[in-house]
C-alpha positions, 0 to 999 in steps of 0.5 A: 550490493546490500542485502534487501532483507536487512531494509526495513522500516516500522509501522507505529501508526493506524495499528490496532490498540495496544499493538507492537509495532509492524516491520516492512521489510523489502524482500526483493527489487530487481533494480540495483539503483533503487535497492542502493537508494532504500539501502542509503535512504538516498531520493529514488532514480528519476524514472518511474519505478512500477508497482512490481518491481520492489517486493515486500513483506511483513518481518517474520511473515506473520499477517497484519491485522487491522482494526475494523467496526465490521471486525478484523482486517486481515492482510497476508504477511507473506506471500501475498501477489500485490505486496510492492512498493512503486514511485511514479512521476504521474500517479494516473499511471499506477492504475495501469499496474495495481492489478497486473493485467488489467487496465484500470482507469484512474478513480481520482484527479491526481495534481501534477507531479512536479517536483513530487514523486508519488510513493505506492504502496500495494498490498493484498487483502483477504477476509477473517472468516467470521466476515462471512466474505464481506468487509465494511468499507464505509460509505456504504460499500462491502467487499465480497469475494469468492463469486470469481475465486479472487481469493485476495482484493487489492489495497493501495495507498499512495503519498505525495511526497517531494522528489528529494525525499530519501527512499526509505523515508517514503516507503516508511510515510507510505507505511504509516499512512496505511489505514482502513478507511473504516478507522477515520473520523475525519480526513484530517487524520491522513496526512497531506498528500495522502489517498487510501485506494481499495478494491470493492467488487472488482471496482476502486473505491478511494477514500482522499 
């Protein structure tokens, strides 16, 4: 069985200027098949694997930080609660488990799955302390925090990839395709298939 911690993929795209490139590296999945699969860059089982059960983290454990015209966007390298990786055959479903506990009814209408596969990745967000606890999300919206002690908010992006795609390239589009809404001029820059999902005032608010 391979070792989890020797699955990575690079972040290139989206990152601050001048930025190294970001590991991701899979810290732990409690299914061997989808393990062998990431291993192997082989498609994913056929089932729905729910966001949970893949965890992840930065390489090394060092925080990422995006670039933001409100200031730094920072999301916890290590340790965060949400950082994981889920693949549904109906996107709808993965709002059940984007913040465990707590139903979430789905904020967009997702196109069938088909012969597709939706890639989720989710992960934690917390606040520079110069923000004050707030972050501009565009269109108008701000994160706050500290009122219900949630010390991080949840981000998700979600790809709509083909079935056949291999396990580790999806996690790597998955990884690319993170952005704060904040960076886009246009939705042109989101590649096809593409939905940036974030957590405003215990609401999601969704950039497509």
């Amino acid at each position: 069985m391979p070792e989890s911690s020797a699955i990575q993929v690079a972040k290139t795209r989206n990152l601050a200027p001048g930025a190294a490139p970001v590991a991701v590296e899979v810290t732990g999945a409690r299914d061997s098949d989808v393990l062998a699969s990431l291993a192997a860059n082989a498609p994913f089982p056929d089932r729905d694997i729910r966001l949970g059960r893949v965890s992840l983290q930065r390489g090394g454990g060092r925080d990422i930080t995006f670039p933001s015209p409100a200031g730094a966007v920072t999301f916890r390298g290590a340790g965060s609660a949400f950082a994981g990786l889920g693949v549904y055959r109906n996107a709808s479903a993965a709002f059940e488990d984007l913040r465990p506990g707590e139903k979430i009814a789905p904020v967009i209408a997702f196109p069938p799955g088909g012969d597709h596969r939706y890639v989720v990745l989710r992960w934690g967000y917390e606040l520079e302390g110069h923000l004050k606890g707030s972050l501009g999300l565009g269109a108008g919206a701000a994160v706050n925090f500290g009122a219900d002690g949630r010390k991080e908010g949840v981000f998700a992006v979600i790809r709509r990839l083909p079935a056949a795609t291999g396990a580790r390239d999806a996690l790597a589009a998955a990884v690319n395709s993170w952005v704060i809404p904040t960076q886009l001029t246009s939705h042109a820059q989101l590649d096809p298939g593409t939905w940036i999902l974030a957590e405003v005032d215990g609401s999601f608010t969704a950039t497509v």
